[in-house]
N, CA, C and O of each residue as an XYZ file, in Angstrom:
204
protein
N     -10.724     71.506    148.412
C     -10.647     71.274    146.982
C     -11.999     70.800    146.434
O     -12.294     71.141    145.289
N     -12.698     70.178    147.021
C     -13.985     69.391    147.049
C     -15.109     70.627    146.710
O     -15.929     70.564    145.794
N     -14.971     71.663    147.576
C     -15.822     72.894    147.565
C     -15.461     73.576    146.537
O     -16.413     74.221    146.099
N     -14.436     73.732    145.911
C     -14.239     74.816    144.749
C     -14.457     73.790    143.325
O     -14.650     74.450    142.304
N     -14.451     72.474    143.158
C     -14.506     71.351    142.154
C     -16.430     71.905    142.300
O     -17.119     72.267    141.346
N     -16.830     71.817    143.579
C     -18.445     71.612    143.619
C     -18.862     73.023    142.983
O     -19.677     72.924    142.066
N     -18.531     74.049    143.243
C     -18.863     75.404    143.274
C     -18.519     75.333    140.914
O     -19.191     75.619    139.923
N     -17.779     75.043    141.059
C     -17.166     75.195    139.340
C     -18.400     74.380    138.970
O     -19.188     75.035    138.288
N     -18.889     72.788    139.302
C     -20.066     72.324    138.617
C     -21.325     73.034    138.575
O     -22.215     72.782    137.762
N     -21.375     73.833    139.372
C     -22.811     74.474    140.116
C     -22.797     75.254    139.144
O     -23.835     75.129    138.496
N     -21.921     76.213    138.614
C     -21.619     77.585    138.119
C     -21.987     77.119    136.455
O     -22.772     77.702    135.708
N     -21.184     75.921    136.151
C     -21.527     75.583    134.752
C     -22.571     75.077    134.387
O     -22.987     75.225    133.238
N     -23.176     74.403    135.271
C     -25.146     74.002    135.569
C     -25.950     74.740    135.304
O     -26.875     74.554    134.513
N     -25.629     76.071    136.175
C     -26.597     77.345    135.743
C     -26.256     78.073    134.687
O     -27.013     78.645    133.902
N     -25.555     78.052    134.686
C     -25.093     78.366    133.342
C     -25.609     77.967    132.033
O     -26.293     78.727    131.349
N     -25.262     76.692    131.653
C     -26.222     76.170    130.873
C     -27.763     76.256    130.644
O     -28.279     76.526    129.559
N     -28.449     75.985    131.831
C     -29.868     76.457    132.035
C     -30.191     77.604    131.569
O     -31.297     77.642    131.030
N     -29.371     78.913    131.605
C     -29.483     80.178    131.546
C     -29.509     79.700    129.544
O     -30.434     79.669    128.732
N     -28.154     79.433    129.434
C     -28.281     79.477    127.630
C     -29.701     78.656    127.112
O     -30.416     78.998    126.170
N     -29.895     77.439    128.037
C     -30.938     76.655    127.167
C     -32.380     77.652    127.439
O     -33.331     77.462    126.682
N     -32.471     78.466    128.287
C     -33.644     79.055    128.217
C     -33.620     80.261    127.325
O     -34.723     80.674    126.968
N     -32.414     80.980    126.848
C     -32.128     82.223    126.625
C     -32.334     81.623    124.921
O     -32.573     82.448    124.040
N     -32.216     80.137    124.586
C     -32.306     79.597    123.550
C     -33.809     79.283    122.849
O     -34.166     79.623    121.722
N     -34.385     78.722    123.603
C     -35.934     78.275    123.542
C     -36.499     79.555    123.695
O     -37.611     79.787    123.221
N     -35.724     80.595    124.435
C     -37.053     82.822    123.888
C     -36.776     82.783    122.685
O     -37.671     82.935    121.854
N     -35.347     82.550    122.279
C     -34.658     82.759    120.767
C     -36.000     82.337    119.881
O     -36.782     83.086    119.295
N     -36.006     80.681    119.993
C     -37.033     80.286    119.418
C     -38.374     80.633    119.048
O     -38.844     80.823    117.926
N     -38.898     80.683    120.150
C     -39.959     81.346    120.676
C     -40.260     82.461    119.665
O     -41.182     82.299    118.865
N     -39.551     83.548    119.660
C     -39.596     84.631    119.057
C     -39.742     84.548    118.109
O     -40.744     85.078    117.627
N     -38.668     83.709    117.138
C     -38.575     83.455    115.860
C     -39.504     82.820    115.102
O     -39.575     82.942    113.879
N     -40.192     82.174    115.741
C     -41.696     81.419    115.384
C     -42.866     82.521    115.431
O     -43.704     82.347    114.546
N     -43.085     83.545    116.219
C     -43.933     84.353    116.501
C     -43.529     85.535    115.280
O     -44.478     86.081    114.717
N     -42.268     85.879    114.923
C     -42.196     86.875    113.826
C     -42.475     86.103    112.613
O     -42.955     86.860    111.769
N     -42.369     84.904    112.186
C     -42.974     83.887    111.249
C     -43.886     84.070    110.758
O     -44.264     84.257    109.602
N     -44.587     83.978    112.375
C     -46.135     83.513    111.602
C     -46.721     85.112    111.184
O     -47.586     85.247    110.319
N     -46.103     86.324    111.946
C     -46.853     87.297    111.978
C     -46.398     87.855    110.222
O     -47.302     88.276    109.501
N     -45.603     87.818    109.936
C     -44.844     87.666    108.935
C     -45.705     87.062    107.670
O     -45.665     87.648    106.589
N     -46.349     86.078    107.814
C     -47.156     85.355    106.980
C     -48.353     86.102    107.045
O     -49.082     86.322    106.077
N     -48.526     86.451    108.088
C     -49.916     86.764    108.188
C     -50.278     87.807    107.196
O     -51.141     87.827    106.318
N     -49.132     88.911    107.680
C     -49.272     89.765    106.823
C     -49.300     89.653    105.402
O     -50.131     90.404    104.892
N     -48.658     88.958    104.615
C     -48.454     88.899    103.515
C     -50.062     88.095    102.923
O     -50.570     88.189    101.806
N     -50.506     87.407    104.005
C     -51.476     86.809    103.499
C     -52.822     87.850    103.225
O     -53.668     87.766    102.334
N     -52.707     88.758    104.217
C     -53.626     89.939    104.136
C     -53.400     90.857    103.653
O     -54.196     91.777    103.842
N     -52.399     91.064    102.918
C     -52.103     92.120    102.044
C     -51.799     91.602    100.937
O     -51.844     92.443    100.039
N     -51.420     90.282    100.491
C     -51.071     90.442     98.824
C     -52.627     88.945     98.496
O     -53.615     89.428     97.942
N     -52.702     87.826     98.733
C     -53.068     86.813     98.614
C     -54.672     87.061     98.417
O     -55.285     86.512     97.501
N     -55.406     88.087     99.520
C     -56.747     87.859     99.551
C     -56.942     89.119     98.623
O     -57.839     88.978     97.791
N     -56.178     90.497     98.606
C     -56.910     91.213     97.413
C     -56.539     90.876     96.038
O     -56.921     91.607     95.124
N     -55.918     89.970     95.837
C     -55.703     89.092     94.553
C     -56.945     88.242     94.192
O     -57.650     88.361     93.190
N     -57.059     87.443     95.116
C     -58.362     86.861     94.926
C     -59.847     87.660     94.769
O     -60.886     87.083     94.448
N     -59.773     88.605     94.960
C     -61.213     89.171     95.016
C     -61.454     90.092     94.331
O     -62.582     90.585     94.335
């Protein structure tokens, strides 16, 4: 009983790990289409306005 109680914690351990990393690419990503996102807009509407 000890082995299948241990095996169920193990399973939900990695488990978790798996979401918290699959969470922080999420992130990751979402920060990187942001900025690229800005970028663009900054180089296409902002600087030929100014000049």
């Amino acid at each position: 009983m000890q082995k299948i109680e241990s095996g169920i914690t193990d399973f939900f351990s990695k488990t978790g790990r798996v979401q918290t990393a699959g969470k922080e690419k999420a992130v990751s990503m979402l920060n990187t289409l942001t900025q690229e996102v800005t970028r663009m807009i900054v180089t296409t509407c902002v600087i030929p306005v100014m000049t």
